[in-house]
C-alpha positions in Angstrom: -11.8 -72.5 160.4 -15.2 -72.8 161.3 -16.3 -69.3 159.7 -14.8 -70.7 156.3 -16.8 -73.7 156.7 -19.5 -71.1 157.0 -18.8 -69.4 154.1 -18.5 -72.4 151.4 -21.5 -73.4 152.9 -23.4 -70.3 152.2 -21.5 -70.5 148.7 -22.6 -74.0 147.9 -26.2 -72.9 148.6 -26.3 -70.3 146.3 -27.9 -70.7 143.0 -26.1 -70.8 139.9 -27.0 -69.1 136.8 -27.8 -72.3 134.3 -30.1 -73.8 137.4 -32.0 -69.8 137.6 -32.1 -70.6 133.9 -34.0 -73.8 133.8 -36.1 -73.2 137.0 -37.5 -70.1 135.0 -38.0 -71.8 131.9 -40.1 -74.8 133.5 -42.1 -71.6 134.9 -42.5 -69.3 131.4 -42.5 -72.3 128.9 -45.3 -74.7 127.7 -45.9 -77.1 124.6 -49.0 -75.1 124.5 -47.2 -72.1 123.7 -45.9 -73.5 120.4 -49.2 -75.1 119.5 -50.9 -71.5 119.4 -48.0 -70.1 118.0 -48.5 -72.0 115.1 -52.3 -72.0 114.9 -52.6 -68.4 114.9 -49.9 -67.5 112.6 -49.9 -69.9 110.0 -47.1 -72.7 110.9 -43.4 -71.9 110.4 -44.2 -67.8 110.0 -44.1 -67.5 113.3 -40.5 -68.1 113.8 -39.9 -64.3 112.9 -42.3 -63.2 115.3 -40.8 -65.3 117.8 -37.6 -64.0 117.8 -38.4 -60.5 117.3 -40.9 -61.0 120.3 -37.9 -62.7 122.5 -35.1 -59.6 121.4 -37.7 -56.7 121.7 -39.8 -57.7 124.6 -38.9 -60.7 126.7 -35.5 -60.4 127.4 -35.4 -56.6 128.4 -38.6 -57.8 130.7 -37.3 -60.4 132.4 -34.0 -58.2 133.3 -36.2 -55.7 134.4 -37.6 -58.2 136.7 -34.3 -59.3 138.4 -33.9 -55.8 138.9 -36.8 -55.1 140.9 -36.1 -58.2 142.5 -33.0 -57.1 143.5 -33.7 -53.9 144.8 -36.9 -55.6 146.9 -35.4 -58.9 147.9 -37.2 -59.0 151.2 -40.9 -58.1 149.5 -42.8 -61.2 149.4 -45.4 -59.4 147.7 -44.3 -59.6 144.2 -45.4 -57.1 142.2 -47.9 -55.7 144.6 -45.4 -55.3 146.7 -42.6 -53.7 144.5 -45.6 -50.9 143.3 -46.4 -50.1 147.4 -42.5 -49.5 147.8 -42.4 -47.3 144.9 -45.4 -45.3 144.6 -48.5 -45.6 147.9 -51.0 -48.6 149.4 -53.9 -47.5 146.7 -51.9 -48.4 143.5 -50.8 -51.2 145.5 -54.4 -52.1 146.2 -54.9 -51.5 142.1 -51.8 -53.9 141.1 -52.6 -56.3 143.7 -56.5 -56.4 142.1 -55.1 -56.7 138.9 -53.4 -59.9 139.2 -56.3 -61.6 141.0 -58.9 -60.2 138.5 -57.2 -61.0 135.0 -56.9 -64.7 136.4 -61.3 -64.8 136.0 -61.3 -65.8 132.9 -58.4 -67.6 133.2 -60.2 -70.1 135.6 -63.3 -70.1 132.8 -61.0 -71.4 130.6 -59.6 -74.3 133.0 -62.4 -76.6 133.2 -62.6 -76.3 129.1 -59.5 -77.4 129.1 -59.9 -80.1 131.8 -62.9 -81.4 130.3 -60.7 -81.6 126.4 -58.0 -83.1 128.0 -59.7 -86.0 129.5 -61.6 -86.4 125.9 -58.5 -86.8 124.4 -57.2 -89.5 127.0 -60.1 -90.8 126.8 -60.1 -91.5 122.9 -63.5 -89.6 123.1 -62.6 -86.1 121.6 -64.4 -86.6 118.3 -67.5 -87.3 120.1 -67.1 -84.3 122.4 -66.3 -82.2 119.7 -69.5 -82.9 117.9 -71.8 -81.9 121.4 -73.9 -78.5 121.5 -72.0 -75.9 123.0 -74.9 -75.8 126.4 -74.3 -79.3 126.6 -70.0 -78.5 126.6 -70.6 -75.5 129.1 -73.0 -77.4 131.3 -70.6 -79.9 132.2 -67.7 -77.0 132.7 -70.3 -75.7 134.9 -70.6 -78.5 136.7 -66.7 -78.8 136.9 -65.9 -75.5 137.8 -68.8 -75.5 140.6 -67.3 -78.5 141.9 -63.6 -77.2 141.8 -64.8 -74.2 143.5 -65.9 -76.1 146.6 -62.9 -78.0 146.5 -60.9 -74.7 147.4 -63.2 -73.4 149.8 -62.0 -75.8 151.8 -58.8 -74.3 152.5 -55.4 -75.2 151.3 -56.2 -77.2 148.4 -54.8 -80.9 148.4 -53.6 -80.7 144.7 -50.4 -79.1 144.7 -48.2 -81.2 144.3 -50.6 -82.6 141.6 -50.3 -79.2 139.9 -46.1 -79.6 140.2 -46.0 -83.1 139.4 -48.5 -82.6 135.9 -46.6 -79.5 134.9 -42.9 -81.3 135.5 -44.2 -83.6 133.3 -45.7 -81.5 131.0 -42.4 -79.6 130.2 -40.7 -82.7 129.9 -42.7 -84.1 127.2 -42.3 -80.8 125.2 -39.2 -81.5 125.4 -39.3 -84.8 124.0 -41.8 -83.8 121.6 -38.8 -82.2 120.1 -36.5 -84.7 120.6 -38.6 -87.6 119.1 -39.7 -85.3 116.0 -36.5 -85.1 115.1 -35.5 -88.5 115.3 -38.8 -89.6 113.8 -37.5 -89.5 110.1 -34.7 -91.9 111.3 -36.6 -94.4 112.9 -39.7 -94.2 110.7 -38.1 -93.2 106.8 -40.9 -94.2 105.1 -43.7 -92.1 107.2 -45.9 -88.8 105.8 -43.8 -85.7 106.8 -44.3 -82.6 105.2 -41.5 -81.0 103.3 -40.5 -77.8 105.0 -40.6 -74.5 102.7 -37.3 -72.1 103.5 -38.4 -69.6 101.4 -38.3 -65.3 102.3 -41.9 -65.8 101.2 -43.1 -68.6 103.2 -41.0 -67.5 106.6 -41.7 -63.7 106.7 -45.6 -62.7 107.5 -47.8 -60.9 106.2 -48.2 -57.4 108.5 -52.1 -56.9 108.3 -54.9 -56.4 110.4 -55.0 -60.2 111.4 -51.3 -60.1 112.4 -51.2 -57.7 114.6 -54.4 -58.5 116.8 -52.8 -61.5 117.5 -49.7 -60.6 118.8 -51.1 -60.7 122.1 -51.2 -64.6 121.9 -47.1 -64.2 122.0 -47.1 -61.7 125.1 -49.2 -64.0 127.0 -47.0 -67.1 126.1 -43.9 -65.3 127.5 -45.3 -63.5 130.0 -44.7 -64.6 133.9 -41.3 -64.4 134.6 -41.9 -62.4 137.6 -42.7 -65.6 139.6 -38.6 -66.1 140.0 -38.0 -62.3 141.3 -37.7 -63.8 144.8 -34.4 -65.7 143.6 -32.2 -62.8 142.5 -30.2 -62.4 145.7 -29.9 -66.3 146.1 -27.9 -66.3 142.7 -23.9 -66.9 143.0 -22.9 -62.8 142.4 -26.1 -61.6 141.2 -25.1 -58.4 139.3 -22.9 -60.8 136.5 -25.1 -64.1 136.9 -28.4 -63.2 137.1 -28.1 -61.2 133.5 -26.8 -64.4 132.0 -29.1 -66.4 133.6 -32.0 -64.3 131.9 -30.4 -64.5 128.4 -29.6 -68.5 128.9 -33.5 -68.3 129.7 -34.2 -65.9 126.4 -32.2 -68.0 124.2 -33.8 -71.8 125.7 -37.1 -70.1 125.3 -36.4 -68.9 122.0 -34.5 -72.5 120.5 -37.6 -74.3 122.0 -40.0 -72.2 120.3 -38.2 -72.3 116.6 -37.4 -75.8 116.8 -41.2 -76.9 118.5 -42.1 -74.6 115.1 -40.2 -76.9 113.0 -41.4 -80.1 114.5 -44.9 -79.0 114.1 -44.4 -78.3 110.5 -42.9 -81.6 109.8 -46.8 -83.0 110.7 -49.1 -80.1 109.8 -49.5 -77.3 107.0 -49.4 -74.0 108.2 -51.0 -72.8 104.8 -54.1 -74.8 105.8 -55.1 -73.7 109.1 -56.7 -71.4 108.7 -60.9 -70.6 109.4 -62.8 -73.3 111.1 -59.7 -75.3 110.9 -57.6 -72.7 113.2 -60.1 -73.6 115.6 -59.9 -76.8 115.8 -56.1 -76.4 115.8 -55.8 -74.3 118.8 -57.8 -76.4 120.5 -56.8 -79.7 119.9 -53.2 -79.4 118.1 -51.5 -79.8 121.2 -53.1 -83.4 121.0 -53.2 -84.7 117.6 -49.5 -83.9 117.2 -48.1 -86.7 119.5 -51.0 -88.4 118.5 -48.9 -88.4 115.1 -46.0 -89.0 116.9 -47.1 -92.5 118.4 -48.1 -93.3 114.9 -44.4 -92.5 114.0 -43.5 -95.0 116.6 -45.6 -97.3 116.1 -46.7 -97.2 119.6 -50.5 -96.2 118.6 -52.2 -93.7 121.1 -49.8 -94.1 123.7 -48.4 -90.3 123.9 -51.3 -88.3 123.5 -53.5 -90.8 126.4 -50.5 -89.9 128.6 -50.2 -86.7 127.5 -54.0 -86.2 128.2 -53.8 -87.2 131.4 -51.1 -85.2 132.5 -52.8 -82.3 131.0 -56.1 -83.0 132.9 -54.4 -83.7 135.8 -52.7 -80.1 135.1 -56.0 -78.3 134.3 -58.0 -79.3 137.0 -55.5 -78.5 140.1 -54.6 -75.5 138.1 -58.4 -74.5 138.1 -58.2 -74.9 142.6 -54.8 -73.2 142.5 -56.3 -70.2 140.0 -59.1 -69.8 142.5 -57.4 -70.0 146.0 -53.9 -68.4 145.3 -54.8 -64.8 143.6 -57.8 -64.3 146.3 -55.3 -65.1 148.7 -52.4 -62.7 147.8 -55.2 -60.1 147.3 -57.2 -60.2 150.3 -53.9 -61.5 153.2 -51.9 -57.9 151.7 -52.4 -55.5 154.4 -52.4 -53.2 152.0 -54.9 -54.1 150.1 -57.2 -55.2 152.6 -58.4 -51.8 153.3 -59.5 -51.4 150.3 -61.8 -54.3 149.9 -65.4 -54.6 151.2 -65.3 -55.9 154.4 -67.7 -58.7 153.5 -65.1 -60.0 151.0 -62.8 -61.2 154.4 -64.6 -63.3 155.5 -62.9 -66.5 156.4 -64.4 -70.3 157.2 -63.1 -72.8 159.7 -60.8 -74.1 156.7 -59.7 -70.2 156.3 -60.7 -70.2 152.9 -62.0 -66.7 151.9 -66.0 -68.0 151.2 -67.6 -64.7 150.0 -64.2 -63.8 148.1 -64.4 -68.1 145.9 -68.3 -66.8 145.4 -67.4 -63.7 143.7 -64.9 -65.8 141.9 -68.4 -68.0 141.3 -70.5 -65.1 140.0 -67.8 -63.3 137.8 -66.2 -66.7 135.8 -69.5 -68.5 136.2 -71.0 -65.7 133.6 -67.5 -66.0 131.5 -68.8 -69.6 131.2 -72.5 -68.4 130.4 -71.4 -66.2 127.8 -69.6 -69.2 126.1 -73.0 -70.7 125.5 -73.2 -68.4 122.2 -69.8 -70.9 121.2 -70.3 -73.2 118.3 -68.8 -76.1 119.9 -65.9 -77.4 122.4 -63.0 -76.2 119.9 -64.6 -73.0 119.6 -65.1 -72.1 123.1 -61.2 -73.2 123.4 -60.4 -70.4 120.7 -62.2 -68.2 122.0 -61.1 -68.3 125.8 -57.1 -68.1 124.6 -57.7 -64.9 123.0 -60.0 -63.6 126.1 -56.7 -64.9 128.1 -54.0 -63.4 125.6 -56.0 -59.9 125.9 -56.4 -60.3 130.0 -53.8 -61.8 131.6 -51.1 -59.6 130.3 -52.6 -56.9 132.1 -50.5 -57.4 134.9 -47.7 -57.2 133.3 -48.1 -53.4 133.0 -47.8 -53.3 137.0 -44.2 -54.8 136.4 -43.1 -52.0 133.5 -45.0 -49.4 136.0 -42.9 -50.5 139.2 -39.6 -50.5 137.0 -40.2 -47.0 135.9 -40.9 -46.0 139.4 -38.0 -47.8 140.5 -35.7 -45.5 137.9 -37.7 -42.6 138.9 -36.3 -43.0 142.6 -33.0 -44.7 141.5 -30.6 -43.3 144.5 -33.4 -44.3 146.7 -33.5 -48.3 146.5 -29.9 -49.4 146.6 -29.8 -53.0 144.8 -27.1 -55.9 143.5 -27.7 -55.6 140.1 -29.3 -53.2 137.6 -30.7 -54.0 134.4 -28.8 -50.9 132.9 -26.6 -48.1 134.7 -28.0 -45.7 132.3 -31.7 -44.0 134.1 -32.7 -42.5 130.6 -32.0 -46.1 129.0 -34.0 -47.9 131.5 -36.8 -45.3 131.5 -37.1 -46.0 128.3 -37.0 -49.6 128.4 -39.7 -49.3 130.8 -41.5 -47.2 128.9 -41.0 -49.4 125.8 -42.7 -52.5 127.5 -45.4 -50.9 129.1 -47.0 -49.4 125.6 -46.0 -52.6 124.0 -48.1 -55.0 126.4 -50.8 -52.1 126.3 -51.0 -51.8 122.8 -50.9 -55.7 121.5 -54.1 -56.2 124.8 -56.1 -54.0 123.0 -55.4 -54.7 119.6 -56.0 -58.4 120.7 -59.4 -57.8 121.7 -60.4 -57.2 117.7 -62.0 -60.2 116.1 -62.4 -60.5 112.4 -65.0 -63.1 111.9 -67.3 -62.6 115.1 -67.7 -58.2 116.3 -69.6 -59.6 119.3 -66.7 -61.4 120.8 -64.7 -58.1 120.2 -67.6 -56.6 121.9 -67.0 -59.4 124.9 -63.6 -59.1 124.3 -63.5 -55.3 125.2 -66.2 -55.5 127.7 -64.4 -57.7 129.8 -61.5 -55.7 131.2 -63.4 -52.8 131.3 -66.0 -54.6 133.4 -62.6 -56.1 135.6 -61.3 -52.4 135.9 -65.2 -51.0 136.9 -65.1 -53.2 139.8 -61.9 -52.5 140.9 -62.7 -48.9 141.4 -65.9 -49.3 142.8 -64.6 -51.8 145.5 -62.5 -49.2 147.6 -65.6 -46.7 147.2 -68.1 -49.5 149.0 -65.4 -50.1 152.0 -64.9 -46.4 152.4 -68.7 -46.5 153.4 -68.3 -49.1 155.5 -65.7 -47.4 157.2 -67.3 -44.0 157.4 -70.4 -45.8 158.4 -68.4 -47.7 161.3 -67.4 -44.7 162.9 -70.4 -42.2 162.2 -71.8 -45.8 164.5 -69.8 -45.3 167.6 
């Protein structure tokens, strides 16, 4: 009797598929993620790329990902630890790198975002707007210094800040929805702009412009990694976890398209466009439940809470961006000897000190180079599409793993597999890796500025130049260590 009770116990802990579904979503998803969606792609056209982005990319990524999961259930590495099982501790080293290096300009683009969130609360964003760009990346200096010293004093005090702001971030994208919808009802005789359903007006135009920023859609759905650790905890993985993912595909995907919609009740997507795309990546987020509290006659309301939610988000995100990579870089044993000895040094808080001022040095000149910005909205713009062509570098260790994995099928014995078939999955793989490569670097092209494609490019190169030469300064140190004795 007592082993049954046993067993329903273990049953009742398991996870089932529709709570795997909405604990990834609150993870992957963002109002922000609409917001760019529409800037960069002229309002409702986007829907198209959305769901030809969510069919061709994100759903076989994120089954990918419960595979690996699955087959390295008791690697708390994540990815690093899924490329040392599969391949050896130096590509390890390389993936592990990876995801703490892509996350530098990342942080740059924190205490921006900090800083326009708590203009908007504020009611001062017009004013902020209209400041010199030294002036805008002074004080994000002066914010990111400060943030910095926050995490070198060990485990930060601000996560559950960071859970709390984005808990109630997704919820109010969510309701941004919601109350969009129902704004028409409750307010009849408010501006809302008729929606064109027209071939012409839905499909996009496939030029040069299009496709360098299709990165902005691999970055937004990018991430679902993060859950991997939950795969074996899901009531009979092999049929639940699959339809977990999909649930997550399609909630991703509705969200998306109807966030779309909403938006193009309030704003034109025929109109942003220039100077005006700027200012609507930056601050679209914003002036659309600043709209909505007009709808509801409730004033400023939404977008001062909404603000201060997303400040509240930005800023423990910024502690969180600096402390956690470092950390899952430099406490892997495997990566460790690869780093230069001087980078492990700990403080009495056991906070890595010389690792937060490389970290310093390396998103501190990100912020420098913003100086040549025209003003707040612009640096914005132009620190998404540094983020859109970065970040999803790390994605490529996921694809690499998977086709390792595939490679070495008979070895790894796991729950569930994304597809039986090794040629399929290969190919899959394969499919996902060139993709995420191919939309980074065709995101790096900027039509109006060549310098920032210049930056743009530079960047990652620079990122990858230092990865290399890291391992080549500790093998020094090491030969020089012994040569000593």
């Amino acid at each position: 009797m007592a082993k049954d009770n046993s067993s329903t116990q273990k049953s009742n802990q398991k996870i089932k598929w529709y709570m795997l579904a909405f604990m990834a979503f609150s993870t992957v998803w963002g109002f922000g993620n609409v917001t760019n969606g529409f800037g960069y792609f002229h309002g409702t056209q986007v829907i198209f790329s959305w769901i030809m982005m969510f069919a061709l990319y994100f759903v076989p990524y994120a089954l990918m990902v419960g595979e690996l999961g699955s087959a390295f259930k008791n690697a708390g590495g994540g990815v690093t630890s899924w490329v040392l099982e599969t391949t050896n501790p130096k590509l390890a080293y390389y993936a592990g790198y990876t995801y703490w290096v892509v996350h530098i300009p990342y942080i740059a683009s924190k205490g921006s975002g900090g800083l326009k969130a708590l203009a908007w609360m504020t009611l001062k964003n017009d004013w902020y707007d209209s400041l010199p760009s030294w002036q805008v990346q002074l004080a994000t200096g002066v914010v990111f210094l400060f943030f910095a010293w926050v995490a070198s004093r060990g485990l930060n005090p601000l996560k559950a800040l960071t859970t709390a702001a984005g808990s109630s971030m997704f919820i109010m994208s969510i309701l941004f929805i919601l109350m969009m919808f129902a704004a028409p009802i409750i307010n009849p005789n408010a501006t809302y702009i008729p929606l064109d359903w027209s071939w012409d007006a839905l499909i996009p135009k496939f030029n040069v412009e299009y496709f360098t920023s299709l990165s902005i859609l691999v970055f937004a759905v990018g991430g679902c990694e993060k859950i991997s650790p939950y795969v074996n905890k899901v009531e009979n993985p092999a049929k639940n976890f699959p339809k977990g993912m999909i649930a997550l595909a399609i909630m991703v995907m509705v969200c998306a398209i109807l966030g779309t919609v909403a938006l193009g009740m309030m704003f034109s997507g025929a109109e942003i466009t220039g100077e005006a795309q700027a200012s609507f990546i930056a601050n679209g987020a914003y002036e659309a439940f600043q709209r909505l509290g007009e709808y509801y006659h409730v004033g400023n309301l939404f977008v001062i809470f909404y603000g201060a939610c997303n400040a509240i988000g930005q800023f423990s995100t910024l502690v969180l961006s600096i402390d956690a990579p470092l950390r899952m870089l430099l406490d892997d044993e495997s990566a460790r000897q690869y780093v230069p000895k001087q980078l492990l040094k700990k403080n009495q808080y056991g906070a890595y000190t010389n690792g937060i001022k490389l970290v310093v040095v390396l998103s501190g000149s990100i912020i420098a180079i913003q100086l040549l910005g025209k003003d707040a909205s612009d640096i914005i713009t132009w620190l998404t599409r540094l983020n859109s062509v970065c970040m999803p570098l790390r994605y490529l260790w996921v694809f690499f793993a998977y086709i390792m994995l595939r490679k070495q099928s008979a070895k790894f014995p796991r729950d569930y597999q994304f597809v039986k078939n090794n040629k399929v999955a290969l190919f899959f793989g394969v499919w996902c890796f060139v993709i995420t490569a191919t939309f980074c670097i065709l995101g790096m092209y900027d039509s109006q500025d060549p310098m920032r494609t210049v930056l743009n490019a530079l960047s990652p190169f620079v990122f990858i130049l230092l990865g290399m030469i890291m391992p080549m300064i500790r093998k020094r140190q090491d030969e020089k260590a012994v040569s000593s004795k």
